[in-house]
N, C-alpha and C positions, 0 to 999 in steps of 0.2 A: 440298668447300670450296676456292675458291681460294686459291693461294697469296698472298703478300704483303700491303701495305696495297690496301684497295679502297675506291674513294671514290665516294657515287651519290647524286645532286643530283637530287628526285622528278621529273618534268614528267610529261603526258598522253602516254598510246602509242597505240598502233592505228592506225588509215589518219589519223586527224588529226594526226599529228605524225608521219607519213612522209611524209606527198605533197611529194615536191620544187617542184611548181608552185606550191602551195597555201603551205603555209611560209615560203617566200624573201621575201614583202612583209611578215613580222611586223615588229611594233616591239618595240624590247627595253624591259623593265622597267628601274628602278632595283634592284628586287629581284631582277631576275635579274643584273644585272650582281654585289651582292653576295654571292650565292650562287657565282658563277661564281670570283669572286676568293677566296670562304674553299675550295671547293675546290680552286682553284691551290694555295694557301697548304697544306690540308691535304697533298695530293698530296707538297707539296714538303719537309715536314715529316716523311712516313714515304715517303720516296722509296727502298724497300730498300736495295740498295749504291750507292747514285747513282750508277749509268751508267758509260761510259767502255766503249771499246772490249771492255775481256773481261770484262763483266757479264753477271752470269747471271741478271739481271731484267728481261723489257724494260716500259718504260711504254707502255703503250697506250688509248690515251682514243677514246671510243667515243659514240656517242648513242644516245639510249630507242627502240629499234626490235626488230622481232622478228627479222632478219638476229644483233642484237646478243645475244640473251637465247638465241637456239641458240648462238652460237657461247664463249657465256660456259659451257655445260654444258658442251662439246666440247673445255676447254682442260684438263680432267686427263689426256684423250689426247694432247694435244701436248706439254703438261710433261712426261710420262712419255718421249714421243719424243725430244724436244728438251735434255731435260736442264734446261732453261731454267725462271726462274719470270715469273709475267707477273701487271704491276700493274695492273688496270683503273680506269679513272676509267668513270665513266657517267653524261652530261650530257641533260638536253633542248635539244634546239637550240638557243635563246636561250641559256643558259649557256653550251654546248659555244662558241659564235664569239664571247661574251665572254671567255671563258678564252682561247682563241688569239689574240683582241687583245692580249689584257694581255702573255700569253708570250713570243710570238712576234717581237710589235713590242721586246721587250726581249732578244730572240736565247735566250732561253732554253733550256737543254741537257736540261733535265727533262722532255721529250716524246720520244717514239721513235716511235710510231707515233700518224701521227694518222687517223681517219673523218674527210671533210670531204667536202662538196658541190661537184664539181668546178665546173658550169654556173655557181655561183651566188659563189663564193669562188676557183673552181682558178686564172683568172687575175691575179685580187691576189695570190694565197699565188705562183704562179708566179714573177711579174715583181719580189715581192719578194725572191724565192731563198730563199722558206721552204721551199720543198720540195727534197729529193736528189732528184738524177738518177737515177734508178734502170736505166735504159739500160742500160750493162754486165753490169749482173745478170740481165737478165730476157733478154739476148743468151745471155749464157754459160751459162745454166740450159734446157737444151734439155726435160726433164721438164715443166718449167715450164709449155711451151708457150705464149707469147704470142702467134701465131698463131692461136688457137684463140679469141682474144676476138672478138667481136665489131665490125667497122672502126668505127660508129657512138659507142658509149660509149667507144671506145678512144682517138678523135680528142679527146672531152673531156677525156682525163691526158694531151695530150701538149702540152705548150711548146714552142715553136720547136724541133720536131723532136728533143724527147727526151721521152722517158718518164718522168713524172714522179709517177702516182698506176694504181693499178690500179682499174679498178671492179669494186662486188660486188654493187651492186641497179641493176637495170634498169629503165628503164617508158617504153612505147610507146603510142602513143595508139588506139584503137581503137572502132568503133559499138557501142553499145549499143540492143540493140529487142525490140520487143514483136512475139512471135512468133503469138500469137493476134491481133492487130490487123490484121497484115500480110494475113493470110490470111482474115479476117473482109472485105476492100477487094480481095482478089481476087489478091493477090502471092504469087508462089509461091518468090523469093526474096527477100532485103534487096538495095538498093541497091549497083551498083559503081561508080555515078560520083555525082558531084556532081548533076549533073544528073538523075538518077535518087530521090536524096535528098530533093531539093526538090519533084519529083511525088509521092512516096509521100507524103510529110509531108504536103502540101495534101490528097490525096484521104484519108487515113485522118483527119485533121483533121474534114474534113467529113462523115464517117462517124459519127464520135464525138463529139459533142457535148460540150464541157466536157474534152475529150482535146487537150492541142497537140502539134502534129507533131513539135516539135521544142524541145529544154534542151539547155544549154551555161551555161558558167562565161559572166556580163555584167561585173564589176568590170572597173574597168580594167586595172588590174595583173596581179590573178590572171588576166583571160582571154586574155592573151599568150601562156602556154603552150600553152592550146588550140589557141586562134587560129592559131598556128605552123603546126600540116598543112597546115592550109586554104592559107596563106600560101605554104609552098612547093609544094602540088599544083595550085596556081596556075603555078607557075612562077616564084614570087619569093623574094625572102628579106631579112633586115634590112638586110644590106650586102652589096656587092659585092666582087671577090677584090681589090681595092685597098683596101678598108676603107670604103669610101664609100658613106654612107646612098643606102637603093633602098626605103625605106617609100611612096617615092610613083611608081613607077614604074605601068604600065600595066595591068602582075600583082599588082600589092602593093594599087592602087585597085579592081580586081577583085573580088580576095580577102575586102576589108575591106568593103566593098557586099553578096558573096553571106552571108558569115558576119552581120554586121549587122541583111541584111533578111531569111534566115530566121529569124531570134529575135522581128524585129518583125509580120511575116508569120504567123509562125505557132508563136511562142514562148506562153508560158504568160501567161492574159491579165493586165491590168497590168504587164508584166514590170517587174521594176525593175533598173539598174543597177548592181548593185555585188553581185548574187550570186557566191559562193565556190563552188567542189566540193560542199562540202557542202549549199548549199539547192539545186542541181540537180541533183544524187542523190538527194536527198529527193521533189522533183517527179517523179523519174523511176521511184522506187521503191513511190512511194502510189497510179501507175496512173495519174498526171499525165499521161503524155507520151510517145508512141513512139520515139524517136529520140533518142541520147543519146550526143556524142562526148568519152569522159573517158579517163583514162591506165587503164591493165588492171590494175594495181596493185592498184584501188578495186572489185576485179570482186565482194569477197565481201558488199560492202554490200550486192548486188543480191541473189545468191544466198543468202543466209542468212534465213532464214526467221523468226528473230526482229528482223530491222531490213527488210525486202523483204516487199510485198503482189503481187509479180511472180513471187516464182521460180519459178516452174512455169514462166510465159509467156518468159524473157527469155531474148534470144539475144544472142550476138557474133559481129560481121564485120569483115573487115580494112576502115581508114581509105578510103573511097570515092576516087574518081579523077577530079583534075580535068584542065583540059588540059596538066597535066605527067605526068600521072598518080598513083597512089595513093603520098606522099610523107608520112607520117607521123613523126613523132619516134620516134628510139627513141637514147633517154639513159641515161647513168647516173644515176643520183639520189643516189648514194655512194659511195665511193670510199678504198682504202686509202695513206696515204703514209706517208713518213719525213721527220721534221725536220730541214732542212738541218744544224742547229746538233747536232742529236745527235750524242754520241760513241759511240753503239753501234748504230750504221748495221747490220753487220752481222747483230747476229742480231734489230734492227726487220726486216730482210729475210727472215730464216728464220719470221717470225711472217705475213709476208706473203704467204711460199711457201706454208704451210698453208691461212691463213684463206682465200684467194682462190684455193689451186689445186682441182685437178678433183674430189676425192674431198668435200670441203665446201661448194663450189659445187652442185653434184649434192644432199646434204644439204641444204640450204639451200633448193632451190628447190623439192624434193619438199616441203618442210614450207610451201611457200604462197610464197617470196621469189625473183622471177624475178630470174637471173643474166645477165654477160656471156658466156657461154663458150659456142660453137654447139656444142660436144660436149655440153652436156649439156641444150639444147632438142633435139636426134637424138636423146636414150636416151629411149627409152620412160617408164622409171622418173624422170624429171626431168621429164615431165609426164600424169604418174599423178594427181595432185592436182588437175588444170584440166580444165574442161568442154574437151570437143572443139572446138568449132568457136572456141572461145576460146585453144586450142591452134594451129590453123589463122589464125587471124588474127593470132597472133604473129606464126608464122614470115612470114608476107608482111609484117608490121612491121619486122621484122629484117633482111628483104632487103632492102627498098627505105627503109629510116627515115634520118633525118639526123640527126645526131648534136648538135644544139642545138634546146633551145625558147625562146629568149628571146636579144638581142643577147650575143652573147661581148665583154663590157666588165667593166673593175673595178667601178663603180656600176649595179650590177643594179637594184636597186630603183627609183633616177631614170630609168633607160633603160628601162625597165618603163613607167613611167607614160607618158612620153612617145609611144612607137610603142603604148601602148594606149588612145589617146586617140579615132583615129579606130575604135575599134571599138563606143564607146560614142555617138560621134556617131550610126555609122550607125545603131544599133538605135533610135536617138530621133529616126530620120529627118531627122536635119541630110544637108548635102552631103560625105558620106564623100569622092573626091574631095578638094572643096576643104582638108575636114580633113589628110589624105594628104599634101599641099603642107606643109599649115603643121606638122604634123609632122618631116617632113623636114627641114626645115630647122632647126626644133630641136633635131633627134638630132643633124643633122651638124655644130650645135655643139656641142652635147654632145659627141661624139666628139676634133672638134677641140681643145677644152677637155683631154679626157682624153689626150691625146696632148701633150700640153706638157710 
C-alpha cells in the first residue's frame, strides 16, 4: 500500500488514452474540469507535511497509463531506498491539464513532480517558468546518464537550451502490413521508399478485392501527427530554423498530395474524413487494408488476438523513405518535471532519478512501454516483449526520427487544425497546392499572433 494521501480521478486507460497524437485534440468536459478541481482541492487538503525543502513526502501527479500503474507498484522499493514517502495523484488527461491550469496559473507549491506532455503543453508550461531547470542536476549526476537519452525526445524537455523535463514514454511512427497479401502480389519484402509504398498498395489493391492498399488517421487534427513523417521524409517541416511557416513550400506541397492521394487512390472505399487511430486500426485489423502507418505504441491492437483478425499475417517495417529519406517521428509522448514553484525540488529530483533512470526504464519497457534510453533499446532484455522486425523498425526510428509531430507552439490544438487542413483537402481531391498557400499563410499568423 502506498504511503501518504493518494488521490485517483477514474478515466479510460489503454492505447485510448495514451496515444499522444490521438488525445492532444480532446475537448475538456465541464465535468472534467470539476473533478480535476475537487482533486486539487482534495490533494491539498491531505498534502502530508506540505512540502518545503526538507520534506520527506514528495507530491507527484501522474496520468491513467500503464507506464503509471508499474511504476505505482515499484514505489515501496524506492521508499524503502529513498527514505522518502510519495503522494500520488492519478488523473485522466482531461483532468490531469485541468488541475495544472488551476495550480500552476496560481504558482502553486503543492505539486513536486509533475507527468505532462512535453509536445503538446512542454512549451506553455516552459515559457511560463512552470517548469525547474533541471540542468545542473542531470550535469552533475553522472550515474544518471543523460547522454544515454535519446537526441529525439530529449530535444522535446529542452527550453532555450536547458533541460527542463525528462522523457519516459516514447512513440515512433512505423508501417504496419499484411505479410500474406504482400506475398500473395508476388513481394518478397515491404516497401523502403515512398515510392515503393504506392506500387505495392495499387498492385495488392487490385489483387484483393474489397482490400485497400492503404489506412491512415484522415481527421484533420488528428492526422498531423501521422502526416508529420511523410512531411519531413519529404524534406519539409512545419517551420523553418527562423520560426517561419514552410507548410507550403515545394516538399510540404509534395508531402500533402502523396499522403492525400494515397488515402484517396487507394484508401478504404467511401473514405471519410475525420477518422481517429482508432477507426483505422480497426480497418486495418478486420483484414480491411494492407498498409498501415501508425505510432508503434498501438502495435498490440494488431497483435492480440482477441481485438486483430491479422495476427498471424501482420508485419512491421521501419517508416518508408522519401527523397529526404526514411524520417519518421520519434517523440516523447510523456515526460517527468518539477514545479518551478515547488519548495522540494530536491528530492522531486531523487523521485526523478529513479522513475526515469536505467534500472525502470528497462522495467518498464520489458512490460510493453517503450523508453527514451538507447541503453535499454541495445539490452536484449528491453526488447524481449516486441515482435522482431518491430524491434528492428525502431531502432531505425530512433536513428533517424525527429523529435516533433506537430508545430512546437503554445496553441497545439488551433495550429493542429490549421496545417491539417490541406491534408483533408487533398484526400477530397481539392487542389492540395492551393490549400498549402492558404494555409500558410494562416499558420504564419497564427504564429505571428503567438509571438506578441
Amino acid at each position: 500500500m502506498l504511503s501518504g494521501c493518494n488521490t485517483e480521478v477514474a478515466a479510460p486507460t489503454g492505447a485510448a488514452a495514451t496515444t499522444e497524437g490521438e488525445t492532444s485534440v480532446r475537448r475538456r468536459s465541464v465535468i472534467g474540469t470539476s473533478l480535476a478541481v475537487a482533486a486539487a482541492m482534495s490533494l491539498t487538503a491531505c498534502g502530508g507535511d506540505g512540502g518545503g525543502e526538507d520534506s520527506k513526502t514528495v507530491r507527484v501527479t501522474l496520468v491513467n497509463h500503464v507506464w503509471t500503474e508499474n511504476i505505482r507498484k515499484a514505489l515501496p522499493e524506492f521508499e524503502k531506498q529513498s527514505g522518502l514517502k510519495v503522494d500520488v495523484t492519478q488523473l485522466g488527461e482531461d483532468q490531469l491539464s485541468d488541475q495544472y491550469n488551476v495550480k500552476l496559473n496560481a504558482g502553486s507549491d503543492d505539486l513536486d513532480v509533475m507527468m505532462y506532455r512535453p509536445l503538446q503543453e512542454g512549451k506553455l508550461f516552459a515559457k511560463n517558468k512552470y517548469l525547474a531547470d533541471l540542468s545542473e542536476k542531470v550535469k552533475s549526476d553522472s550515474a544518471f546518464e543523460i547522454g544515454d537519452f535519446q537526441a529525439g525526445p530529449m530535444q522535446a524537455t529542452t527550453y532555450e537550451d536547458k533541460v527542463v523535463g525528462l522523457p519516459i514514454i516514447t512513440e515512433q511512427e512505423v508501417l504496419y502490413y499484411r505479410k500474406d497479401l504482400l506475398t500473395k502480389s508476388g513481394f518478397t519484402a515491404p516497401p523502403k521508399t515512398l515510392d515503393e509504398l504506392k506500387a505495392q498498395a495499387a498492385k495488392i489493391e487490385a489483387d484483393n478485392p474489397g482490400v485497400a492498399g492503404f489506412v491512415a488517421r484522415t481527421g484533420k487534427a488528428a492526422a498531423v501527427t501521422q502526416f508529420s513523417s511523410f512531411l519531413f521524409s519529404f524534406g519539409g517541416d512545419f517551420v523553418d530554423s527562423s520560426g517561419k511557416a514552410t507548410v507550403n513550400t515545394e516538399q510540404a506541397k509534395q508531402a500533402y498530395a502523396y499522403y492525400g492521394g494515397l488515402l484517396r487512390d487507394h484508401g478504404p472505399d467511401n473514405i471519410s474524413t475525420d477518422m481517429s487511430w482508432s477507426e483505422a486500426m480497426a480497418i486495418f485489423t478486420q483484414g480491411k487494408a494492407a498498409f498501415y502507418t501508425e505510432a508503434n505504441s498501438l502495435y498490440k491492437n494488431a497483435t492480440d488476438p482477441t481485438k486483430s483478425k491479422v495476427v498471424d499475417s501482420v508485419g512491421f517495417a521501419a517508416f518508408p523513405a522519401g527523397p529526404a529519406g526514411s524520417k519518421p517521428y520519434n517523440i516523447p509522448s510523456w515526460a517527468l518535471g518539477v514545479n518551478d514553484s515547488s519548495e522540494n525540488k530536491d528530492n522531486a529530483w531523487k523521485f526523478i532519478q529513479w522513475a526515469a533512470g536505467k534500472e525502470q526504464a528497462l522495467a518498464q519497457q520489458a512490460a510493453g512501454v517503450p523508453g527514451a534510453r538507447t541503453s535499454v533499446w541495445a539490452n536484449p532484455a528491453g526488447t524481449a516483449s516486441y515482435p522482431k522486425d518491430l524491434t528492428e523498425a525502431n531502432t531505425a526510428s530512433t536513428a533517424n526520427g525527429v523529435g516533433h509531430d506537430r508545430p512546437l507552439v503554445v496553441k497545439v490544438a488551433e495550429a493542429r487544425e490549421i496545417v491539417g487542413q490541406p491534408i483533408v483537402d487533398a484526400i477530397t481531391g481539392k487542389d492540395a497546392a492551393g490549400s498549402a498557400e492558404t494555409a500558410n499563410a494562416a499558420f504564419q499568423k497564427f504564429l505571428d499572433d503567438e509571438a506578441k
